[in-house]
C-alpha positions in Angstrom: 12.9 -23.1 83.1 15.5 -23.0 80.8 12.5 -24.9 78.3 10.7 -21.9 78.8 13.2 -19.5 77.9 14.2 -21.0 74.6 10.3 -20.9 74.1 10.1 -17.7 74.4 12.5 -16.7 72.7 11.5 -19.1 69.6 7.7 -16.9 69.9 9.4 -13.5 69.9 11.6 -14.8 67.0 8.7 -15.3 65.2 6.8 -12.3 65.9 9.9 -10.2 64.8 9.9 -12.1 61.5 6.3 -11.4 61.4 6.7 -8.0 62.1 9.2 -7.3 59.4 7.8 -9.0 57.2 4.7 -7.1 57.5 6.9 -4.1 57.8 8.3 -4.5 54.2 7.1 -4.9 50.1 8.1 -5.2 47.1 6.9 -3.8 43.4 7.5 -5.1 40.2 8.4 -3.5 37.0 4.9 -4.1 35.9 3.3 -2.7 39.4 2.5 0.1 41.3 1.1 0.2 44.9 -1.1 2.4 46.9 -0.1 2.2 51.0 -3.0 3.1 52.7 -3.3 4.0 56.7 -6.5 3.0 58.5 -8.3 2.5 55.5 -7.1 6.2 54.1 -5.1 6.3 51.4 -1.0 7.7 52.3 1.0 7.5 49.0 1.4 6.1 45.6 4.5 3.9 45.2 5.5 3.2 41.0 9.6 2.5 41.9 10.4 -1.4 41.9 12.1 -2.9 44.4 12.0 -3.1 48.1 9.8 -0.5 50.2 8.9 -0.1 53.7 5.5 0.6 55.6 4.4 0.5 59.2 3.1 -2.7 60.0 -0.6 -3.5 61.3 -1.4 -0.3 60.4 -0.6 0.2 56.8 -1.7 -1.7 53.8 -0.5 -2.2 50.5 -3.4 -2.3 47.8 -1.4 -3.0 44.2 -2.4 -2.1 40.7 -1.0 -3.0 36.9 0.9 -1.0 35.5 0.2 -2.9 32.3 -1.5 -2.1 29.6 -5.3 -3.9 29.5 -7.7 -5.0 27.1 -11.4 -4.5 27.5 -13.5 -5.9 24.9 -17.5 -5.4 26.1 -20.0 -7.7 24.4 -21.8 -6.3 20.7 -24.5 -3.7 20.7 -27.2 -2.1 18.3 -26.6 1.3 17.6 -29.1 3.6 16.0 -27.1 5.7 13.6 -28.0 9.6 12.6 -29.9 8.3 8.9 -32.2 5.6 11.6 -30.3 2.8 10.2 -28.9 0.3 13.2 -26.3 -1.1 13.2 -24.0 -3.6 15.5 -21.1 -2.5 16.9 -18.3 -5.1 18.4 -15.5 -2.3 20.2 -12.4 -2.7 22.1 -10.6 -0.6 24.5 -6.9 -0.5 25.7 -6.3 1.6 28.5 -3.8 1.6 31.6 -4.1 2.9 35.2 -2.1 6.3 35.2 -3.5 7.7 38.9 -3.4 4.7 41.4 -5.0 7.2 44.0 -7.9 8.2 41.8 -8.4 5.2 40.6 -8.8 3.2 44.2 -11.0 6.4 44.9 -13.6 5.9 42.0 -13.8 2.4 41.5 -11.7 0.9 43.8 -11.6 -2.6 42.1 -10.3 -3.6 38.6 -14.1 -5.2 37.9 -15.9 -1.9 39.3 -13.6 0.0 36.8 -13.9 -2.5 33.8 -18.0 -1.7 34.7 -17.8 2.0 34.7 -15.6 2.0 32.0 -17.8 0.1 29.9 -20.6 2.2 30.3 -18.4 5.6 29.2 -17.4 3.6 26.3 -21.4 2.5 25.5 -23.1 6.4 25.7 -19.6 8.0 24.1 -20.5 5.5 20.7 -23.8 6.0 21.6 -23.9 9.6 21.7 -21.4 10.3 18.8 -23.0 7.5 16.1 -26.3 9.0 16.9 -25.4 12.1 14.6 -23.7 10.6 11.8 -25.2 8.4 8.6 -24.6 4.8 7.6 -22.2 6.7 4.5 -20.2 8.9 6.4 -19.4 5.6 8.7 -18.4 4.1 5.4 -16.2 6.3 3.8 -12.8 8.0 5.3 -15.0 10.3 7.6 -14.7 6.9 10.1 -11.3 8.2 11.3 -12.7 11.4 12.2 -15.8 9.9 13.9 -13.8 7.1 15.9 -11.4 9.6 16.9 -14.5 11.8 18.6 -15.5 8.7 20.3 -11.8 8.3 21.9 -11.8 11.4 23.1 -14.8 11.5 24.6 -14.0 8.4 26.5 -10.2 9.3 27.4 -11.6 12.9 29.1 -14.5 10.9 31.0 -11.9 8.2 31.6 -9.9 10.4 33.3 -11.6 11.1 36.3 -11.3 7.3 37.2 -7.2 7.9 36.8 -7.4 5.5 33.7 -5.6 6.5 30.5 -7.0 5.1 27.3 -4.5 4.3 24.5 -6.9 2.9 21.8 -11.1 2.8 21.4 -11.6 0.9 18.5 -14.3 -1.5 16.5 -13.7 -5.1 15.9 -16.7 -4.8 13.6 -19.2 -2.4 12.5 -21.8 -4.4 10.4 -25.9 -4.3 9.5 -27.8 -6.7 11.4 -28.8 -9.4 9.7 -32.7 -8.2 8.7 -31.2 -4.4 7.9 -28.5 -6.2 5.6 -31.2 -8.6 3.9 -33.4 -4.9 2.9 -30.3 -3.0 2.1 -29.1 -5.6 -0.3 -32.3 -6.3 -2.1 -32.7 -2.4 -2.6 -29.0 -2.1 -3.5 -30.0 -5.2 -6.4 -33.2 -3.6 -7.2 -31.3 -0.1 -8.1 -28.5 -2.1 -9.7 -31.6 -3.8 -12.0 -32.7 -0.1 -12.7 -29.3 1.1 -14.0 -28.7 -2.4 -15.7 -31.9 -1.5 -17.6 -31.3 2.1 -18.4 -27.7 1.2 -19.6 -29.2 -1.2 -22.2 -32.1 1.2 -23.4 -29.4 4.0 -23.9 -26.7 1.6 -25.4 -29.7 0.7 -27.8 -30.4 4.1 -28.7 -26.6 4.9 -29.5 -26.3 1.7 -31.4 -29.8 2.8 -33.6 -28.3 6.3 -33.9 -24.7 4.7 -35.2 -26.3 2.6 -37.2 -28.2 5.2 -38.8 -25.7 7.5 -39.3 -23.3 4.4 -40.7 -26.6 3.2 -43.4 -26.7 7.8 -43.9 -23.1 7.7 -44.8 -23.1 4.8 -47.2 -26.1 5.8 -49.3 -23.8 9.0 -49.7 -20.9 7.3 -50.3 -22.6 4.5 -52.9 -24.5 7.5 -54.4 -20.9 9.4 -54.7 -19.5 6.2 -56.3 -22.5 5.8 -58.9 -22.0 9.0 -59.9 -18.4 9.0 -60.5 -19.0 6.0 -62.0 -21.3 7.1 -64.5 -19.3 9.7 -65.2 -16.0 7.8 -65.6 -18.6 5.6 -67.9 -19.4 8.7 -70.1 -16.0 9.8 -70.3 -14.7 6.2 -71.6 -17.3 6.0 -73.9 -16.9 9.5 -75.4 -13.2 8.2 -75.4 -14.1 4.6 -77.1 -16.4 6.8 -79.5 -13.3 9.3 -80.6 -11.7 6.2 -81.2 -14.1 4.5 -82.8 -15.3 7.6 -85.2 -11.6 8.2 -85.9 -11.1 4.3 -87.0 -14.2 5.0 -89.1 -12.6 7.9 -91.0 -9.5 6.3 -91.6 -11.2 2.8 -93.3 -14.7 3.2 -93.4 -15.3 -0.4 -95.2 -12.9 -2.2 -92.1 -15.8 -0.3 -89.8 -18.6 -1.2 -91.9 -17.6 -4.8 -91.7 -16.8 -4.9 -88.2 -19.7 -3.5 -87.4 -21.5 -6.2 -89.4 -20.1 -8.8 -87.6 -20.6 -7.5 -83.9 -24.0 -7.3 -85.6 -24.1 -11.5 -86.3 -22.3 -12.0 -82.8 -24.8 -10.2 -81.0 -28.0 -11.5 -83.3 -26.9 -15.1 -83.5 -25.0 -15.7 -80.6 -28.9 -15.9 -78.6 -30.7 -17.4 -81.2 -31.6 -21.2 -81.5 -29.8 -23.6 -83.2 -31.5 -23.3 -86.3 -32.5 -19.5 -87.7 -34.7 -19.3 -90.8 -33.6 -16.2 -92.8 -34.1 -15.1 -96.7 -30.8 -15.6 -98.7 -31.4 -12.2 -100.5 -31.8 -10.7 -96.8 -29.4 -7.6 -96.7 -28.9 -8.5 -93.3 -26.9 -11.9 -94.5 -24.8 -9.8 -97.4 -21.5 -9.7 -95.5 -22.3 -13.4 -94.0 -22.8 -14.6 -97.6 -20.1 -12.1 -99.8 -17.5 -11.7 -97.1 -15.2 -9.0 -96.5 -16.2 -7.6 -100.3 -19.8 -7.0 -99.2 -18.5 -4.4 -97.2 -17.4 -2.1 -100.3 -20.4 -1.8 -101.7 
């Protein structure tokens, strides 16, 4: 008897231990709960710490609070110019409405799924009306930033909040890459080509104008030359005329003797001459040949 009794009350021990231990939770700082009644949902819990439900009838479904990283595998994207492209994004979002979120996907994978999709049509959608160049140059921002919108307002109605839509990479495929970069070398070649031909008319029309400028300038120079060459000898002949007039036989034999120098100084070695020659007075009768 008394076995019994200690039994028993060992079995209802336990099942009050049971009971309050299904009567009682507990949340984390990085968790938040939905309690839901026969399969409805009740309330939302986000406080941490130690919370109370009605056992057997109450359940506690619990959610991250966290932040969480979805990165969904590469896809081809046909821009707004008909150039594809592949496109590696990521999203970072967070479940801000426990309620709405067990009500729309009810699982993290269902949500991850849905999600995905919103993030494919939204790049989809938005890519499809802009060109390869815009994508390229600081109009990205802008575009990305269309794309995160869209998906944060679609988002919503799952009680999801997105922090971030981003690309890991935006590139060509391989055979768009191959074309792009032989046209790109092609056009390149072109204005190589056309650089050369115009650098070789410039160089033709300096050199031109460089060959104009010093026919000028050697013309100028022969000029002024000639005419310094006048002026010295109409100087040297002042000179010389008023050497004359002072000793006209000095002149006459100087004269005779630039004479020889420039007679003899080409001839041979030997020069066959008359003595009587009047060219060879001053050689024969020196300095008095000059006098008469």
């Amino acid at each position: 008897m008394i076995r019994n009794a200690k039994l028993t009350l060992i079995l209802a021990g336990i099942a009050i231990l049971w009971v309050l231990s299904s009567s009682f939770y507990t949340l984390s700082e990085t968790q938040q709960a939905l309690v839901v009644r026969l399969g409805a949902p009740r309330e939302v819990v986000t406080a941490p710490g130690l919370h109370l439900k009605q056992p057997f009838v109450e359940s506690v479904i619990y959610f991250d609070k966290r932040l969480q990283f979805m990165e969904p595998s590469s896809e081809q994207v046909i821009l707004g110019d008909q150039k594809r492209i592949e496109i590696d994004p990521y999203t970072i979002f967070r479940i801000s409405d426990s309620l709405r979120f067990y009500q729309a996907a009810h699982t993290m994978e269902q949500a991850r799924a849905i999600l995905s999709q919103i993030v494919s049509s939204s790049l989809r959608r938005e890519l499809g009306q802009v060109s390869l160049t815009d994508l390229l140059s600081d109009n990205r921002v802008k575009i990305v930033g269309l794309i995160q919108k869209e998906v944060t307002d679609r988002a919503a109605t799952l009680g999801i909040s997105i922090a971030e839509v981003r690309f890991h990479r935006a590139d060509l495929p391989p055979e768009t890459s191959q074309a792009i970069y032989d046209r790109m070398t092609s056009e390149r070649q072109r204005e190589a080509k056309q650089l050369r031909a115009q650098g070789a008319e410039w160089a033709q029309q300096i050199t031109s104008q460089a060959d104009r400028k010093r026919t000028v300038i050697l013309s100028e120079a022969q000029r002024q030359a000639d005419v310094t060459r006048g002026e010295a000898d109409a100087q040297a002949n002042q000179i010389l005329t008023a050497a004359y007039s002072k000793d006209p036989r000095f002149y006459k034999f100087y004269r005779s003797l630039k004479t020889y120098r420039g007679a003899l100084a080409d001839s041979g070695p030997t020069l066959l001459l008359s003595p009587k020659v009047d060219f060879l007075r001053t050689l024969n009768d020196g300095p008095a040949a000059a006098n008469r």
